[in-house]
C-alpha positions in Angstrom: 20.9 181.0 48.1 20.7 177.3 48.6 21.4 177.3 52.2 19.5 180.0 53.0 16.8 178.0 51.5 18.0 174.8 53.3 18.4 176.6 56.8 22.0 175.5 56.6 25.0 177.0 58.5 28.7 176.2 58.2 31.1 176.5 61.0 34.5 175.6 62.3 35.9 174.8 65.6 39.3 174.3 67.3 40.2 171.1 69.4 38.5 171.9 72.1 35.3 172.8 70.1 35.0 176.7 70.4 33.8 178.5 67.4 36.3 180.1 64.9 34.2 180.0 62.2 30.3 180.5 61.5 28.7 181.6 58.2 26.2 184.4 58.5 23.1 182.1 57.9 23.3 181.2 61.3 21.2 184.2 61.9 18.3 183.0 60.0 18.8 179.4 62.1 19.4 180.5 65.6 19.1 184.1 65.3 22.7 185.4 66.1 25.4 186.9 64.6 28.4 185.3 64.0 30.6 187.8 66.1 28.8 186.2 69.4 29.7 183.3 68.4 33.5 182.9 66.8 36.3 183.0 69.5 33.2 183.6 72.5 31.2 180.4 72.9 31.8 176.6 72.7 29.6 174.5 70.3 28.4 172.9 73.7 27.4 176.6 75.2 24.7 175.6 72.5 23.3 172.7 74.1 20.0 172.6 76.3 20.9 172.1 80.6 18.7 169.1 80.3 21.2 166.8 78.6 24.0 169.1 78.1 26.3 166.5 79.8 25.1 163.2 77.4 25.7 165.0 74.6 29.3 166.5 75.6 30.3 163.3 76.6 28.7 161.8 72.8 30.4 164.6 70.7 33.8 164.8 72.2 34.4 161.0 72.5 33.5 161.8 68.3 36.6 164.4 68.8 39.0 161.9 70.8 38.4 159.6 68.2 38.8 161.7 65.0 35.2 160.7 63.7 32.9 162.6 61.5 29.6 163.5 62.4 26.8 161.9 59.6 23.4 163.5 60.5 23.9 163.9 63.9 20.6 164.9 64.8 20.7 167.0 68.0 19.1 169.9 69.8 20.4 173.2 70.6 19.2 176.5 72.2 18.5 179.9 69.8 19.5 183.4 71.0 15.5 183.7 71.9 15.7 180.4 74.1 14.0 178.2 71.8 14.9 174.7 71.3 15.4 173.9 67.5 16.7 170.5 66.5 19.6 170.3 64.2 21.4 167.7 61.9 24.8 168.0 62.0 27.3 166.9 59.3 31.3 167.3 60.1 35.0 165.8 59.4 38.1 166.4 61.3 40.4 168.7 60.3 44.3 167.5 61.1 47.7 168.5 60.6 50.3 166.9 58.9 51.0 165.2 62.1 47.7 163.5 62.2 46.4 165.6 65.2 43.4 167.2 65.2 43.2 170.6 64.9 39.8 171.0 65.3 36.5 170.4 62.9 34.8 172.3 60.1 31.1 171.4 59.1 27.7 172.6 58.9 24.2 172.5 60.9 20.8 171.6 58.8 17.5 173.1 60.6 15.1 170.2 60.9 12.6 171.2 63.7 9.7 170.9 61.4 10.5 167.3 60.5 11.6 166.2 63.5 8.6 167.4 65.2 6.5 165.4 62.4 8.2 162.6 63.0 7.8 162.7 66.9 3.6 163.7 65.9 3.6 160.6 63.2 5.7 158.2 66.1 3.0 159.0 68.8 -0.1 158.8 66.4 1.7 154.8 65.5 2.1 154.4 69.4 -1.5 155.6 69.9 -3.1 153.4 67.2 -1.4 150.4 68.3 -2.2 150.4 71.6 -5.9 150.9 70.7 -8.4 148.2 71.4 -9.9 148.4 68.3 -8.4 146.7 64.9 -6.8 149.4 62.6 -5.9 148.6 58.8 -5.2 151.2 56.6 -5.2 150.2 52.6 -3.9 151.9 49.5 -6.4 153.5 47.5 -3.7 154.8 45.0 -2.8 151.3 44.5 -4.1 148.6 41.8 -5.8 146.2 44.4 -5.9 148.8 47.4 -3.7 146.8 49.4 -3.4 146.6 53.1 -0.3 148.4 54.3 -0.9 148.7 58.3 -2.5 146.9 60.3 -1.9 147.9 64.3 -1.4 145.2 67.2 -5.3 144.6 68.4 -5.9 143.7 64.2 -3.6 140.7 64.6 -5.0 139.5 68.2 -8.6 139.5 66.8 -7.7 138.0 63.4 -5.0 136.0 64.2 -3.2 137.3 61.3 0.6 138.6 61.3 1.6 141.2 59.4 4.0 139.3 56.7 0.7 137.5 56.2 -1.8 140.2 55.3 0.5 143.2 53.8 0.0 144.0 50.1 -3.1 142.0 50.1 -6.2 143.6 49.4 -8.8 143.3 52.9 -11.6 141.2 51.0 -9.0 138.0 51.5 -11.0 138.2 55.7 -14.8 137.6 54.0 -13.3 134.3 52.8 -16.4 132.7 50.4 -18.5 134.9 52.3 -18.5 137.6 49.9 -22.8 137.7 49.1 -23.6 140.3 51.5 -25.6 143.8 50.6 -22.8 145.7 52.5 -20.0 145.0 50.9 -21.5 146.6 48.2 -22.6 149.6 49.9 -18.7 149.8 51.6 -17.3 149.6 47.5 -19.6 152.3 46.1 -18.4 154.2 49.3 -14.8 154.2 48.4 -15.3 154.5 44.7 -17.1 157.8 45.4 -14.3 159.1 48.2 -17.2 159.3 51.1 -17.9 157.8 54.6 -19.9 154.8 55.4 -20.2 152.6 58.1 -21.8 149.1 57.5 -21.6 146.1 59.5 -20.1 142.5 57.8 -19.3 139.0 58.6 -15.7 137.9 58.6 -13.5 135.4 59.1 -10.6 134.9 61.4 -7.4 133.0 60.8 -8.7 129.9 62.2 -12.3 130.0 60.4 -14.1 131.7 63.3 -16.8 134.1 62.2 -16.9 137.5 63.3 -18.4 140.9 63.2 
């Protein structure tokens, strides 16, 4: 089943947002039954204390306003008191009058990416607030082309980024390109291994460094 598979749960709620509706894969997201939930608790109830009120207040403007949700993504509490992170997808559901009724969608589990996301976010923040130049090129690529280069890369360069990306990192030896290393450093990434040489480049302005 699809959204078993996809840790997907559909549900429906009245105007004021309390649960007449949730398909029994809600078990295998958040761990309960559907009979605690339809007619007992409040999508809100859902919510973790912490910021409980923000997202209230986000949602149900949403519900004053007769908007869908588009991958909401928020977090919510499981039966075992686990946070898991949710993307929520949802449309309005009116009456012939134009007012609303209530809403009727469904609730994606995406803890696993959004943790990786939050793990890939801090490894960027912690690599570009190093002291050291970063640059990360594309060995899959023809060329291996630079695509990263952190913060301290530019200050001791004196590159920018639109200058440098999708070039290949030889462009910082300049003419200079007669030294041993370089080819030890090629034979190195050829064969897939680790090396570490020393070599002489070339800032922005012309000035040499190692």
């Amino acid at each position: 089943d699809l959204a078993v598979q996809s840790k997907t749960f559909a549900w429906e709620v009245d105007a004021n947002g309390l649960y007449t509706y949730v398909s029994p894969v809600i078990t295998e997201v958040l761990g309960y039954h559907p009979s605690e939930l339809e007619y007992k608790l409040h999508f809100y109830d859902l919510f973790p204390k912490g910021n409980k009120s923000y997202l209230i207040k986000d949602i149900l403007h949403n519900f004053s306003n007769k908007k869908p949700f588009v991958n909401y993504v928020n977090e919510v509490v499981n039966k075992f008191g686990r946070n898991v992170w949710v993307s929520t997808n949802g449309m309005p559901v009116l009456n012939e009058h134009g007012e609303l009724l209530g809403y009727r969608g469904s609730d994606t589990d995406v803890t696993r990416r959004k943790l990786a996301e939050d793990q890939l976010a801090l490894l960027k923040y912690a690599i570009d607030s190093s002291s050291v130049g970063v640059s990360i090129s594309d060995v899959s690529q023809p060329d291996m082309p630079l695509i990263f280069i952190n913060k301290a890369f530019r200050e001791i360069t004196g590159y920018e980024i639109e200058e440098v990306l999708g070039k290949n990192c030889r462009f910082l030896q300049n003419d200079d390109k007669d030294q041993p290393e370089l080819q030890e450093l090629r034979a190195a990434i050829k064969e897939g291994r680790n090396s570490s040489v020393v070599i002489r480049n070339y800032k922005k302005d012309g000035t040499l460094f190692w």
